[in-house]
C-alpha positions in Angstrom: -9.0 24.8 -19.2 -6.4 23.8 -16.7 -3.4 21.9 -18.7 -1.2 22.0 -16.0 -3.9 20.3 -13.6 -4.4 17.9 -17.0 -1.0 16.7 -16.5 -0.5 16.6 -12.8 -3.5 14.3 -13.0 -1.4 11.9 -15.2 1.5 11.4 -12.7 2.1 8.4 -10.8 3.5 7.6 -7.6 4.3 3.8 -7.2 6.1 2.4 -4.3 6.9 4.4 -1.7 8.6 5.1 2.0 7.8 7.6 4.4 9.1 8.8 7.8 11.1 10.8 9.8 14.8 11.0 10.3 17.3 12.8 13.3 20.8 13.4 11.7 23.9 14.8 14.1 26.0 17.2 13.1 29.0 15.0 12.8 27.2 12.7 10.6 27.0 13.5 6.9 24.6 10.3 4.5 25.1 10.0 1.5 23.2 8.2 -1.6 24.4 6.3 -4.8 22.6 6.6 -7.7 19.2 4.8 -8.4 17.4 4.3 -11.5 16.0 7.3 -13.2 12.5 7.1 -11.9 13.6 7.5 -8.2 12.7 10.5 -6.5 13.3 11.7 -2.7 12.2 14.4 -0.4 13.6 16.3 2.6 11.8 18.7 4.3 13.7 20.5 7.4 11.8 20.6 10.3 14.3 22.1 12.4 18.2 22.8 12.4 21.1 23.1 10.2 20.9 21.3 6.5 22.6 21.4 3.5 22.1 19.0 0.3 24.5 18.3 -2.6 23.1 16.8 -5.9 25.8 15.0 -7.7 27.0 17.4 -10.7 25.3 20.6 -8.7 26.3 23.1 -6.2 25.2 22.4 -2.3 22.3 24.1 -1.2 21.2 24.9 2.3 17.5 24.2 3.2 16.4 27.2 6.1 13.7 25.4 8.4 10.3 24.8 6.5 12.2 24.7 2.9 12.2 21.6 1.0 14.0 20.0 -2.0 12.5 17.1 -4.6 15.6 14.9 -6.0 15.0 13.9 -9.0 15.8 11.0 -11.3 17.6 9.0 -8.8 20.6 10.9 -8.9 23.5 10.7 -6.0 23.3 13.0 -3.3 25.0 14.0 -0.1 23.4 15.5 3.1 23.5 16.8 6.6 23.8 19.1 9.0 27.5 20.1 7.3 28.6 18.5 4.2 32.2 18.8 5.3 34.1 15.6 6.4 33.8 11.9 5.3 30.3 10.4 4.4 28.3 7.6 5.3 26.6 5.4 2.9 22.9 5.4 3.7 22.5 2.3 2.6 24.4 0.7 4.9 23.1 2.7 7.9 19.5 1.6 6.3 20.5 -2.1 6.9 22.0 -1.7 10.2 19.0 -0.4 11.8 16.8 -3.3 10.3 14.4 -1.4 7.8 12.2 -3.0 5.9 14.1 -2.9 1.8 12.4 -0.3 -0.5 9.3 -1.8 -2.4 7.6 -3.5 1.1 4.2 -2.8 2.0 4.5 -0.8 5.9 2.1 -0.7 8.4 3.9 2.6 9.8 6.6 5.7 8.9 10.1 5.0 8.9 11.8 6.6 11.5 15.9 6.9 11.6 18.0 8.4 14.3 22.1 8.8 13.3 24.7 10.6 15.9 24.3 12.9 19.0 20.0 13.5 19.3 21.0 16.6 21.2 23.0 18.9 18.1 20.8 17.5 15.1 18.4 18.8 12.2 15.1 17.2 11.7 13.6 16.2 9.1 10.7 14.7 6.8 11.7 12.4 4.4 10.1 10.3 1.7 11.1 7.9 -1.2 9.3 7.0 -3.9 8.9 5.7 -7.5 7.4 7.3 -10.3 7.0 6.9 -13.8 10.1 6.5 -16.5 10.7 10.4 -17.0 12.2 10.0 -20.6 8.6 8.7 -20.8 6.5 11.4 -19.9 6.3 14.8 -20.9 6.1 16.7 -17.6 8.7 14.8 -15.9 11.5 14.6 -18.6 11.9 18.5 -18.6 12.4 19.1 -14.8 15.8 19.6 -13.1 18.0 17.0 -10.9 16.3 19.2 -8.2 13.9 21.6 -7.1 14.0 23.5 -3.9 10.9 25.0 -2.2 10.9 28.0 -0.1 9.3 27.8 2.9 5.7 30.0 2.7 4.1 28.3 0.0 1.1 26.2 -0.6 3.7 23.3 0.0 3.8 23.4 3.4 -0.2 22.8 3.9 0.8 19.2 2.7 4.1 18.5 4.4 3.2 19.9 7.8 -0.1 17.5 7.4 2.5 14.9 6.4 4.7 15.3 9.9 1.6 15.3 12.3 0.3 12.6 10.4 3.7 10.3 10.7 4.2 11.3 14.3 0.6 10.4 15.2 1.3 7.1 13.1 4.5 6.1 15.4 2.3 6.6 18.7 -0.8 4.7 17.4 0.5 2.6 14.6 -3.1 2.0 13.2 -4.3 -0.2 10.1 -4.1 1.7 6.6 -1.5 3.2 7.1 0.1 2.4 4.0 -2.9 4.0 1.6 -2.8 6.9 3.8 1.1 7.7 2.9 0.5 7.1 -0.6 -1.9 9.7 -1.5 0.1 12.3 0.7 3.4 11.7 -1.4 1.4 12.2 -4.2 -0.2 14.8 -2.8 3.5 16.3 -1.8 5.2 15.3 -5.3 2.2 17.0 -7.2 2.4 20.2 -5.5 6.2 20.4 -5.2 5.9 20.3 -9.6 3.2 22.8 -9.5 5.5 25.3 -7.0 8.4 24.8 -9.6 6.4 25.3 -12.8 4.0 28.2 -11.7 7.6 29.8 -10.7 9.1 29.2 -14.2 9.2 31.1 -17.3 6.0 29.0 -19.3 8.6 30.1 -22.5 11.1 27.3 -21.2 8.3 24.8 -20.4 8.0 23.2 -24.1 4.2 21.9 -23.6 3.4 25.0 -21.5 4.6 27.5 -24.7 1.0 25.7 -26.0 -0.5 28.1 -23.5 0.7 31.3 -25.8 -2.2 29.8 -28.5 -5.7 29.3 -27.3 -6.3 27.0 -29.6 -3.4 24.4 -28.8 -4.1 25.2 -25.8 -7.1 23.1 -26.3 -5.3 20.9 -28.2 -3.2 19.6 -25.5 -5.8 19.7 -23.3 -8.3 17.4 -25.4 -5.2 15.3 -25.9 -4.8 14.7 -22.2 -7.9 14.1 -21.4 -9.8 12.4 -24.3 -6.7 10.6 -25.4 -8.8 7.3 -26.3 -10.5 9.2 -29.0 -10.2 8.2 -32.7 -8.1 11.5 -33.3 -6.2 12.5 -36.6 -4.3 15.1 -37.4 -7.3 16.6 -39.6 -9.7 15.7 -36.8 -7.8 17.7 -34.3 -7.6 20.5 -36.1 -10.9 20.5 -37.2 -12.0 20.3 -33.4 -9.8 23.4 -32.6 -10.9 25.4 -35.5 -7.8 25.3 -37.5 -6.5 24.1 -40.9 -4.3 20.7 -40.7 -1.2 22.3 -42.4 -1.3 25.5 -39.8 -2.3 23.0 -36.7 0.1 21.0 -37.0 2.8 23.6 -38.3 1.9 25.6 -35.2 2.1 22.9 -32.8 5.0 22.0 -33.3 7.0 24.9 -33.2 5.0 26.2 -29.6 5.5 22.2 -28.5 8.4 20.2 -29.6 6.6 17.7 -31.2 4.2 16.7 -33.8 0.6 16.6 -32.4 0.4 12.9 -33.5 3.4 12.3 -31.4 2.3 14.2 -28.4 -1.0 11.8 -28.0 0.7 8.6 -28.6 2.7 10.1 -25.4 -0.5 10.8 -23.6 -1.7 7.5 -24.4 1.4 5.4 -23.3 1.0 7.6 -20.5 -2.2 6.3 -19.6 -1.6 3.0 -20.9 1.0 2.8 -18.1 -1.5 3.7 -15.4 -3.7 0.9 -16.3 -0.7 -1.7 -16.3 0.2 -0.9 -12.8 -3.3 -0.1 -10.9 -5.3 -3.2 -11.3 -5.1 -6.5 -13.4 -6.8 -5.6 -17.0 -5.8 -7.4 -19.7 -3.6 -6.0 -22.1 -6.1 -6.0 -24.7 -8.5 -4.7 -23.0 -6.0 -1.8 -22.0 -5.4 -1.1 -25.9 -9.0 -0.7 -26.3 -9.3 2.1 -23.1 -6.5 4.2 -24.7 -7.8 4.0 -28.3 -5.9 1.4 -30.0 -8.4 -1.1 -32.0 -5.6 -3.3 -32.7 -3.7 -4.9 -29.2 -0.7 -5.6 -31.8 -0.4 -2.0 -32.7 -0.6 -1.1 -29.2 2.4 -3.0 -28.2 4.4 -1.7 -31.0 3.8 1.8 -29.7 4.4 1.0 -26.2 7.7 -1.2 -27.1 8.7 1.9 -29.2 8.3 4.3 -26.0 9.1 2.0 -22.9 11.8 -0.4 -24.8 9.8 -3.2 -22.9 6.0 -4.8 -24.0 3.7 -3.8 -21.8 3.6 -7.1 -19.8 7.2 -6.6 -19.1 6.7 -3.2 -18.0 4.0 -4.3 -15.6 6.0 -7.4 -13.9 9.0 -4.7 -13.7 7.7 -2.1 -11.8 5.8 -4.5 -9.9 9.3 -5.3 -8.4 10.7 -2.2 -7.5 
């Protein structure tokens, strides 16, 4: 049983940007706030760097480290954050990039201020599911920061060959290419953070400390489109209904019932944004036998019907 890899699996990465950027020492970005299911990464590939999350201390990234913003939050970075900033977004425009969202046949690549006193870096921009939505996302930080040393940097080194060799040969597929790296990146930047945590603060982890909701959650993330009950559940994990669901959630959060109407809006959510199924037939994958019912659910957790929800994040 591997809940964590269960979950990890059930992450999406939507649009995206990839690339490289050169930042002097005189030149300090800074970024508004975006929606909520915005996330960035910097990785520094060489030279001073220091990052401020709006509402949090600075922090200064030692070559190889890496930090994951999350939530679209504001933030402020460079080789010094002292001095006046520049909005990125305006430095974004004046070089001509392509607007966040576009399909690219190639990495991004930004140069700001003196080439010859700068840090390097490897950067990335990308959207991911609503995180009050989902039960893995809504309990991380505004950022996590990533030592240098880990199994993190298998990924982002292949991520700065791969974007350098990109800019010399600009070949087609680029594009598919850079998404399964970011998620590749985004994945294993969560698993760093969470294999480095206390389980005891992680609420779904805690179902780790019981065998039995252990399997629980797992069977819930992975057989979500089951007919499941409350009885049935605890049937299948050997336990009486009152003690299942009296145990689960006090290790959880959350009744169990709860929990897998989270998994399947989770999954329900997948479908909407990777190919064209009807919202019907999408009810029907996740478990639902009545496509009214489904929309309910999914109105109750997203605050949008699913149609909605799939023209909206087709935007960003």
């Amino acid at each position: 049983m591997d809940l964590l890899g269960d979950v990890l699996r059930s992450l999406n990465v939507f649009s995206h940007s990839m690339g490289t950027f050169s930042l002097g020492r005189s030149n300090t970005l800074s970024l508004s706030e975006f929606p909520s299911n915005f996330v960035y990464m910097f990785s520094n590939r060489g030279g001073d760097f220091w990052v401020q999350v709006e509402g949090c201390e600075a922090c200064q990234l030692e070559v190889g480290d890496s930090i994951l913003i999350l939530g679209g939050r504001a933030h402020r970075f460079g080789m010094s954050l002292e001095g006046e900033s520049q909005a990125f977004g305006e430095i974004w425009k004046a070089n001509n990039l392509p607007e966040f969202g576009e399909i690219r046949n190639k990495p991004i690549h930004l140069a700001v201020g003196n080439p010859d006193d700068a840090v390097s870096l490897l950067s990335m921009a990308f959207t991911v599911d609503e995180p009050q939505q989902h039960s893995l996302l809504r309990l991380l930080p505004p950022y996590i920061l990533i030592p240098k040393g880990g199994q993190l940097d298998t990924w982002v080194n292949a991520a700065d060959v791969f974007c350098q060799q990109e800019f010399d040969q600009n070949t087609s597929g680029f594009s598919a290419s850079a998404l399964y790296l970011t998620h590749l990146i985004f994945g294993e930047c969560i698993r760093s953070y969470i294999n480095a945590t206390d389980l005891a603060q992680v609420s779904w982890m805690r179902g780790l400390s019981d065998s039995r909701i252990g399997l629980a959650l797992s069977i819930m993330h992975t057989r979500c489109e089951e007919p499941w009950s409350a009885v049935a559940m605890a049937a299948e994990v050997g336990m009486s209904r009152a003690s299942f669901a009296r145990t689960f959630k006090s290790l959880v959060g959350q009744s169990p019932m709860d929990y897998l109407t989270d998994c399947r809006m989770q999954r329900a959510a997948q479908y909407l944004l990777s190919g064209n199924f009807a919202i019907g037939y999408i009810s029907e994958l996740i478990g639902y036998h009545s496509e009214r019912a489904f929309r309910q659910a999914f109105m109750q957790r997203f605050g949008v019907t699913p149609r909605d929800y799939r023209k909206q994040e087709q935007k960003i």
